[in-house]
C-alpha positions as CSV (number, residue, x, y, z in Angstrom):
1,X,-63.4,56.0,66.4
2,X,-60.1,57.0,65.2
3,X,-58.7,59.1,62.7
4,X,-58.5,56.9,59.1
5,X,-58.7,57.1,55.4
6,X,-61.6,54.7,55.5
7,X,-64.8,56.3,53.1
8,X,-67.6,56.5,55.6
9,X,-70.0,53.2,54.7
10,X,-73.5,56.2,53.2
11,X,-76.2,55.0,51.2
12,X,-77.3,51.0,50.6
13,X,-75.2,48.0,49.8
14,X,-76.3,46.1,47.5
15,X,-75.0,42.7,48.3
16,X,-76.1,40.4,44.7
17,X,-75.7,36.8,45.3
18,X,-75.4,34.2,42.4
19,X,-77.3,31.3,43.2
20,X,-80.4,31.7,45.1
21,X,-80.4,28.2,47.0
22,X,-79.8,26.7,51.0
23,X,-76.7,29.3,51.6
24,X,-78.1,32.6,49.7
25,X,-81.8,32.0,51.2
26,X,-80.5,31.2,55.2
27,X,-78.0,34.3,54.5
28,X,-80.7,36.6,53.5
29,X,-83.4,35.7,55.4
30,X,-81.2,35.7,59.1
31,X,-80.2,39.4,58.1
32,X,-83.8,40.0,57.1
33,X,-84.5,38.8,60.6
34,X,-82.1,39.9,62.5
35,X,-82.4,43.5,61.5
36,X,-86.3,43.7,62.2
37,X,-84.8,42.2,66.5
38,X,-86.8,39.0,65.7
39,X,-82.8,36.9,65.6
40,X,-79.8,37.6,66.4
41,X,-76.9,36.7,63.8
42,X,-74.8,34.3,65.7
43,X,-71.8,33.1,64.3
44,X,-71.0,36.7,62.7
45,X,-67.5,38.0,63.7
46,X,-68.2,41.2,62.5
47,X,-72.0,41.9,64.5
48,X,-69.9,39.6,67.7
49,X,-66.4,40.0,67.8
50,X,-64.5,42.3,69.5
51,X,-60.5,43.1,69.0
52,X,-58.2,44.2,71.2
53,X,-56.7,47.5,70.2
54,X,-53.7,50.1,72.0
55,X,-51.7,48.3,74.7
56,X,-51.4,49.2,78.5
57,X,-53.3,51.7,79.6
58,X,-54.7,52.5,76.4
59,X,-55.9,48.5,75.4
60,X,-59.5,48.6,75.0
61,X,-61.6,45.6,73.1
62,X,-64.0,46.9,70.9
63,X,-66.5,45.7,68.5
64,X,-65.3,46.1,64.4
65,X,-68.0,48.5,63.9
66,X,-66.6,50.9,66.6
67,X,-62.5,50.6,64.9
68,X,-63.9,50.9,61.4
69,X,-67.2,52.2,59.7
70,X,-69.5,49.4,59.2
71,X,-72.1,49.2,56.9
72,X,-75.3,49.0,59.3
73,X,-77.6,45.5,58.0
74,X,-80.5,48.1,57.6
75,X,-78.6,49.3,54.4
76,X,-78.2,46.3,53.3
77,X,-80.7,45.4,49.4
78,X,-79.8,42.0,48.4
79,X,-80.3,40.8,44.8
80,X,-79.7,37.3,43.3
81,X,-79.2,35.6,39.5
82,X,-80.1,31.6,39.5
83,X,-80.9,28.6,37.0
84,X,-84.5,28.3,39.1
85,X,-86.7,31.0,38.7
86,X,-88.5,30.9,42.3
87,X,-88.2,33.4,44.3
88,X,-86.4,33.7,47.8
89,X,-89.3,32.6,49.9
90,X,-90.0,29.9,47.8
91,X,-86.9,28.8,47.6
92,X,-86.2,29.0,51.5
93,X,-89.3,26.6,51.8
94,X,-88.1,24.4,49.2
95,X,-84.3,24.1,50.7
96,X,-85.8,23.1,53.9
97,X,-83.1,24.6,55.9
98,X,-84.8,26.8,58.0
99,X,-88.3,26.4,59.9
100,X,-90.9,28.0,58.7
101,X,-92.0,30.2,61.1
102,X,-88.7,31.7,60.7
103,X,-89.2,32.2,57.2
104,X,-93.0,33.6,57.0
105,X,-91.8,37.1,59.3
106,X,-90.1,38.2,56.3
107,X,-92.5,36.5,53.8
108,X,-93.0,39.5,51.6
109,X,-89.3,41.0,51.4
110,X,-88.2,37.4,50.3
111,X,-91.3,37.1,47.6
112,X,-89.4,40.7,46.4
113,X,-86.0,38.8,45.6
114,X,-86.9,37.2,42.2
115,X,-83.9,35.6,40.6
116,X,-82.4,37.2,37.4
117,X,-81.4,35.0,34.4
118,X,-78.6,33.3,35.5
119,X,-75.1,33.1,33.1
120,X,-74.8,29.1,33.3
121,X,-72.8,26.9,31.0
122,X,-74.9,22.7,32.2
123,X,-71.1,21.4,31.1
124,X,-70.1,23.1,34.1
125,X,-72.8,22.0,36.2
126,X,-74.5,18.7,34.5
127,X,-76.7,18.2,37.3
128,X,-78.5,21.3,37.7
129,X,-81.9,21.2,35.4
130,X,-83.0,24.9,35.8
131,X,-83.9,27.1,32.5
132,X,-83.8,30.5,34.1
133,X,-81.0,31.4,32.1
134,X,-79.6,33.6,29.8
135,X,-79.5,33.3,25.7
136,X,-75.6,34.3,25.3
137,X,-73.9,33.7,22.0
138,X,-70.0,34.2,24.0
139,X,-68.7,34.3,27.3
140,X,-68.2,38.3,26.5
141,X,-72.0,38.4,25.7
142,X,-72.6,37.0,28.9
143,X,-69.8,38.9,30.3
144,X,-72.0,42.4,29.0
145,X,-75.9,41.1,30.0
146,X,-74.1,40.8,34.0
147,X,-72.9,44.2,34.0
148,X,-76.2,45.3,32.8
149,X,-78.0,43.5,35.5
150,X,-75.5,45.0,37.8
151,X,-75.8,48.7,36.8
152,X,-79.8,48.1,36.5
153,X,-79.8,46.6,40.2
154,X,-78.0,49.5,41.6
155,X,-80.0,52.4,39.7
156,X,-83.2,50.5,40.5
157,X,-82.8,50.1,44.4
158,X,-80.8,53.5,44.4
159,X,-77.4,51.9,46.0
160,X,-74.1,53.5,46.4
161,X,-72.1,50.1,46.6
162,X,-72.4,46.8,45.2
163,X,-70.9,43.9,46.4
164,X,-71.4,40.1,44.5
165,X,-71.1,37.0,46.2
166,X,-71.1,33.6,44.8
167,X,-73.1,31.2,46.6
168,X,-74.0,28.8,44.1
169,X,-72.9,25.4,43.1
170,X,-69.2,24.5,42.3
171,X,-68.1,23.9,38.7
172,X,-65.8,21.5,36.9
173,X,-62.3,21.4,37.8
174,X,-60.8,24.1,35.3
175,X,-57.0,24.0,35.8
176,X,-55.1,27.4,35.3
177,X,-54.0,27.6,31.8
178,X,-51.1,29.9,31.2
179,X,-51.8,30.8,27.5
180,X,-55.2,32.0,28.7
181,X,-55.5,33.0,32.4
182,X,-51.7,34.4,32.7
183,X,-53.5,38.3,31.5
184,X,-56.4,40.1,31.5
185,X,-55.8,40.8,27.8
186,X,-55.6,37.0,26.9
187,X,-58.0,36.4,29.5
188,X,-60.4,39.1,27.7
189,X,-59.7,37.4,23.7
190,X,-60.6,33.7,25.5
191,X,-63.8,35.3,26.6
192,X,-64.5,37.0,23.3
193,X,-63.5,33.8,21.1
194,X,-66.1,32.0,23.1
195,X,-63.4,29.5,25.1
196,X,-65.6,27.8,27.0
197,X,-63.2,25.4,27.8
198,X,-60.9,27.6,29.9
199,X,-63.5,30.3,30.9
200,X,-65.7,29.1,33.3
201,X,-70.0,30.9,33.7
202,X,-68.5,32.4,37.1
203,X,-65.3,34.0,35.4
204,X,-67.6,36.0,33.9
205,X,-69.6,37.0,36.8
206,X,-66.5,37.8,38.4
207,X,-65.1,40.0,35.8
208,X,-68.7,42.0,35.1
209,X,-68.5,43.0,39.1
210,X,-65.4,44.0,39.0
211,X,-65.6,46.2,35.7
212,X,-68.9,47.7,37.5
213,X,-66.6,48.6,40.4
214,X,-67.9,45.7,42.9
215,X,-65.8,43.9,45.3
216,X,-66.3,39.7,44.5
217,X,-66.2,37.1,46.6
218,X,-65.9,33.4,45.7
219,X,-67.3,31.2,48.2
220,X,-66.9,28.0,46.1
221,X,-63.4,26.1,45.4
222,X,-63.9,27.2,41.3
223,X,-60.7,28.2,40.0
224,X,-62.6,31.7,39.4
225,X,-60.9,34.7,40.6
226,X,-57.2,32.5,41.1
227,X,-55.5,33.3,38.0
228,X,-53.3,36.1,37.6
229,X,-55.5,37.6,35.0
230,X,-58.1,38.1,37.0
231,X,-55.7,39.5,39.4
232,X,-54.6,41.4,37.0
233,X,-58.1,42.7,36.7
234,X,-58.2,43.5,40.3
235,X,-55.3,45.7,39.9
236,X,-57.0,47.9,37.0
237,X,-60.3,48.4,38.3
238,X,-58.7,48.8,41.8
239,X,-60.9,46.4,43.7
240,X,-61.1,43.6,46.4
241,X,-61.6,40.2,45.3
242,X,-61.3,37.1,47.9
243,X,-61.8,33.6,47.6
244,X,-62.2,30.6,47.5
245,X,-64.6,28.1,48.8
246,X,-66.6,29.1,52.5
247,X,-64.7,27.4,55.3
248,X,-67.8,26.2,57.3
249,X,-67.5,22.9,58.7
250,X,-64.8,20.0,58.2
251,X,-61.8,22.4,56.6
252,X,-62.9,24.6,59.7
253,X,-62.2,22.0,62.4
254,X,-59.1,20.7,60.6
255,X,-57.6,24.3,60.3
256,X,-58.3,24.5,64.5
257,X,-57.3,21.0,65.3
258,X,-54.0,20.6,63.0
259,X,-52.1,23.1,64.8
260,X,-53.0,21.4,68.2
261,X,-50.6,18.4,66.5
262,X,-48.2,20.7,65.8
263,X,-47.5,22.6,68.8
264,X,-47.9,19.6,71.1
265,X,-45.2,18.1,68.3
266,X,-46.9,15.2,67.8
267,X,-46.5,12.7,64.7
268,X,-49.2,12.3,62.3
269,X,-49.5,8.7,60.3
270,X,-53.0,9.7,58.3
271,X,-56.1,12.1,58.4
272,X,-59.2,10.6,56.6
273,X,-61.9,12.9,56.0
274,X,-65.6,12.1,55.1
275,X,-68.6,13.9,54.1
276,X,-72.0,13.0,53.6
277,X,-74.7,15.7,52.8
278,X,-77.9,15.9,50.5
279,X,-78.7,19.2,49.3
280,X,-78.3,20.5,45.9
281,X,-74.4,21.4,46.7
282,X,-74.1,17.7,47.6
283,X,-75.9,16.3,43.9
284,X,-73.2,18.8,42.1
285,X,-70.4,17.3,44.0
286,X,-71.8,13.8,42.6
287,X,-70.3,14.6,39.7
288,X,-66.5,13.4,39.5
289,X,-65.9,16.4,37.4
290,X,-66.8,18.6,40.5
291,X,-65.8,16.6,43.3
292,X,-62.0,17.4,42.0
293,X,-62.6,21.0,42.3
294,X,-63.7,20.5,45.9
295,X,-61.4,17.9,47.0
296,X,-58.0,20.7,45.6
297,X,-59.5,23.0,47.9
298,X,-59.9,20.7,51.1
299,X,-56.4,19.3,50.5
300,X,-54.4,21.9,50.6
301,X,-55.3,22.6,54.5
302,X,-53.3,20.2,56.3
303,X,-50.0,20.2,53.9
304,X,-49.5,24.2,54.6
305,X,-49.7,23.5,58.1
306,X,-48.0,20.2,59.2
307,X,-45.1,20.5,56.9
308,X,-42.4,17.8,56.3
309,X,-39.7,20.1,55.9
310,X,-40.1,21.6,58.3
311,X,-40.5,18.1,61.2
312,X,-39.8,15.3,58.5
313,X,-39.6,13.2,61.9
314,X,-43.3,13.7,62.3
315,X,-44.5,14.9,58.9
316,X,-42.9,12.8,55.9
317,X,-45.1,10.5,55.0
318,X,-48.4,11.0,56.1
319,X,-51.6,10.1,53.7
320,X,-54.2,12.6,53.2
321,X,-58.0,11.4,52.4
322,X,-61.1,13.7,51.5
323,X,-64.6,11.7,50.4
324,X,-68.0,13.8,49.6
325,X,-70.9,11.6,49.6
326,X,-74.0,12.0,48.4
327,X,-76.9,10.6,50.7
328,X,-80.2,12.6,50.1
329,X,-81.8,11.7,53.0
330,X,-79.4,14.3,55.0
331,X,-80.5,17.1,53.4
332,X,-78.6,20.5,54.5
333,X,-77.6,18.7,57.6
334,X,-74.2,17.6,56.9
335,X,-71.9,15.3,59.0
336,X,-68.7,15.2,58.8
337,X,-66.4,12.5,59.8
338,X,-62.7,12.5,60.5
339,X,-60.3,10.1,61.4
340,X,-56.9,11.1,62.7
341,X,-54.1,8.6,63.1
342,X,-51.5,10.5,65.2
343,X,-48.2,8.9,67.4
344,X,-46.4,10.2,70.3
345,X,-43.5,9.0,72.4
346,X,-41.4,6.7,71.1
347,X,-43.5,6.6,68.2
348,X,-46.6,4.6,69.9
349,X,-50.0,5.2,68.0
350,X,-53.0,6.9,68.7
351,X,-56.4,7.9,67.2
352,X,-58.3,10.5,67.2
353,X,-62.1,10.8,65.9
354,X,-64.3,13.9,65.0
355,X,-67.8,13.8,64.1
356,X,-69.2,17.1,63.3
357,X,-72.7,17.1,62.8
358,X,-73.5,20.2,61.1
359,X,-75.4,22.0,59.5
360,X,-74.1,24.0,56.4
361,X,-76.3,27.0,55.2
362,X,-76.1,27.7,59.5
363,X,-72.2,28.0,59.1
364,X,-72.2,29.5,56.0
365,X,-74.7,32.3,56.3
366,X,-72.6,34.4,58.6
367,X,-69.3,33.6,56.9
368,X,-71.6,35.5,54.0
369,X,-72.3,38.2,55.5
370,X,-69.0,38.8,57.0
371,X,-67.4,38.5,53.8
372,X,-69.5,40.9,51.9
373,X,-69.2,43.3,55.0
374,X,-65.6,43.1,55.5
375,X,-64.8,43.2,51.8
376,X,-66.8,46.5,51.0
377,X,-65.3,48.0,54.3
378,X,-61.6,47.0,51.9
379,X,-63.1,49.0,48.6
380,X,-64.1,52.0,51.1
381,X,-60.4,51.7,52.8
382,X,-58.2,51.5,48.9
383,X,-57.4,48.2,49.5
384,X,-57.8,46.1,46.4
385,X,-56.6,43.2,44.6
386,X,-56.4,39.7,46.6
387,X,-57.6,40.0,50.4
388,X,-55.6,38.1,52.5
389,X,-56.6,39.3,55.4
390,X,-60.1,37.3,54.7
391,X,-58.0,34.2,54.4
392,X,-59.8,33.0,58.0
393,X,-63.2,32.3,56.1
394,X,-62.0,30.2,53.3
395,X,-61.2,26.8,52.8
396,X,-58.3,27.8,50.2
397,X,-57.2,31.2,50.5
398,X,-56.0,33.1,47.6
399,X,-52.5,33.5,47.2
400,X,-49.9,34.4,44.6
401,X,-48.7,30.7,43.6
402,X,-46.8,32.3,40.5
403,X,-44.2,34.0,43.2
404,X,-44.2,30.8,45.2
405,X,-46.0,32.3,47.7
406,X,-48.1,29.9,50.1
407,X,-51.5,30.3,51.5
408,X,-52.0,30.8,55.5
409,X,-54.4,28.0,56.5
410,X,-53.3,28.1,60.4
411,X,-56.9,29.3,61.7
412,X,-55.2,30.9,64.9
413,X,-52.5,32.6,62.0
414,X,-55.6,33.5,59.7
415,X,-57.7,35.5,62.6
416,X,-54.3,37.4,63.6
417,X,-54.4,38.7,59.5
418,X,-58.0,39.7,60.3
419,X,-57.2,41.5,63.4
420,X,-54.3,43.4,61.9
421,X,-56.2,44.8,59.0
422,X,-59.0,45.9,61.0
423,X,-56.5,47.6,63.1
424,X,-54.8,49.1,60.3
425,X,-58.0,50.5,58.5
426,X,-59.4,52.3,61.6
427,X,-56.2,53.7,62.3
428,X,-54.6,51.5,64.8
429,X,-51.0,49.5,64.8
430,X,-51.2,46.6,63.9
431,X,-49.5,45.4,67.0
432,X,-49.7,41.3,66.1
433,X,-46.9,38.9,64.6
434,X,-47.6,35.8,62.7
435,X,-44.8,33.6,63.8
């Protein structure tokens, strides 16, 4: 390994997961596996990749954990807060996701991951029925019971770092109000007068980790940690925060398949995207309320990449359609359909169909684990505030809108960002260009 700044990864990471459902319980219980040889974590960059690093004689391709230190998944203590009270192992059964003879291994470390009182406001989440919750009074109230659960987590399972990662369901569409998200001091008062209409439960997760010195991730499309307060907030406490929403499945293939249009310069005429999927992400997204928070996030993929002004021959007017559906039956097994109508030479159509029969909590548990990885590996390098270089594993990368900056949704754009800062932190050049 090379010579760099980066704080050796010592001690246990505590990784605490809000919501202890299909995505926390697959995440935790493939690492649980995977650690004792009895799976391997597939789909993981950061156990599987390897980057290219030095050029000529020098190049070499090497695994993350050999350019930068890497926290080992032995180290690893999760924790979670839900609305349910069951624990892990219970919940794993319930969700269905996994078989269980690749549950029971690791029976009793899940039955050890009880849920703590969750912070949960039902107008955020009308759906969900659970009443493991806590009794706050404000937003700051439950702003102070997190950061107690946070500090009490650590001391308890003696870890040297925490990291909190939001797995759980997505909330109403709460748009960025400027009177109460542009600072941390406004944002601070709103959360003290007990706004709940522009502070949302996981605002308040968000800021309790990062005033107990823990990196956050969101991995829903809530408008969370995307206000420049919470920036702002970032900045102070000198921490990493990425977000939002996991790119696992449609949004993945349509931030792959979009720049195939564009380099082949072809025309695009509409891109319909459906969904349907059962779990308990898929009841939340019933909600209209919801579904808007979703369907901002999906959206803005394709308009960052096939841009009408830059072809307006091929890009002016093309329509742009994203439907969730609800359909029980389905469970975790998601499919999702899209229908591109693309046309070429002399402007003659064509069409082009996708089905992708996936399954979610299976995509999204690695992106988990490489997020929490890669963002303590930022806190142990200095880097703090919004982490671009994660950009490749969300739907709707963070970005500083209020400079006019846009996001980088171009997948093959997105994994040269995460090459780069790997290189960087272990000491390398960062010898790539995003054209």
């Amino acid at each position: 390994m090379k010579q760099n700044n980066v704080k050796p990864a010592e001690g246990k990471l505590g990784i605490l997961v809000v919501g202890n459902g299909a995505v926390a319980t697959t995440f935790m219980t493939g690492v649980l596996m995977a650690r004792k040889g009895l799976t391997k974590p597939i789909g993981s960059m950061t156990q599987y990749d390897k980057i290219r690093v030095g050029k000529g004689a020098d190049k070499k391709y090497l695994h993350y954990k050999d350019i930068v230190p890497m926290t080992d998944l032995k180290d690893i203590v999760f924790g979670c807060w839900d609305v349910y009270p069951q624990n892990a192992y219970q919940s794993a059964m319930y969700c269905e996701v996994l078989k269980e003879k690749d549950i029971n291994p690791v029976k009793n470390e899940l039955e050890r991951i009880v849920p703590m009182k969750a912070a949960f406001d039902k107008n955020f989440a009308k759906r969900l029925e659970g009443d493991n919750v806590k009794d706050c009074k404000t937003r700051w109230e439950m702003v102070e019971a997190l950061r107690q659960d946070i500090r009490d987590f650590k001391a308890k399972n003696n870890c040297a770092r925490i990291v909190v990662l939001w797995a759980a369901s997505t909330e109403i569409y709460v748009p960025v109000n400027m009177e109460v998200h542009d600072t941390l001091e406004h944002l601070e008062a709103a959360m003290k007068a007990n706004d709940t209409e522009n502070i949302a439960p996981s605002m308040c997760y968000a800021y309790a980790a990062l005033a107990e010195n823990a990196p956050f991730i969101m991995g829903a499309p809530n408008t969370t940690v995307d206000i420049p307060a919470m920036w702002e907030m970032a900045e102070k406490t000198k921490m990493p925060i990425s977000g939002k929403d996991f790119k696992t499945g449609q949004t993945l293939v349509k931030s792959g398949f979009s720049p195939i249009i564009g380099t082949r310069c072809l025309g695009l005429s509409g891109w319909f995207s459906t969904n349907i999927l059962g779990n308990r992400d898929g009841l939340v997204l019933d909600e209209p309320a919801n579904f808007r928070t979703k369907e901002v996030s999906k959206l803005s993929t394709l308009e960052t990449i096939l841009k009408p002004e830059d072809q307006p021959d091929l890009y002016t007017d093309y329509y742009h359609k994203v439907r969730i559906n609800y359909y029980p039956p389905r469970n975790d097994n998601k499919e999702g359909w899209d229908n591109i109508d693309i046309f070429g030479w002399m402007g003659y159509p064509m069409q082009i169909k996708i089905n992708f029969l996936c399954r979610d909590s299976i995509l999204a548990a690695p992106l988990c684990l490489d997020l929490c990885l890669l963002s303590d590996l930022a806190a142990r390098a200095g880097k703090y505030g919004i982490q671009r270089f994660l950009s490749f594993y969300l739907k709707s990368p963070m970005h500083d809108y209020t400079k006019g900056e846009e996001a980088v949704n171009h997948l093959y754009q997105q994994y040269t960002m995460l090459k780069n800062a790997i290189r960087e932190m272990g000491g390398y050049e960062a010898d790539e260009e995003i054209d």
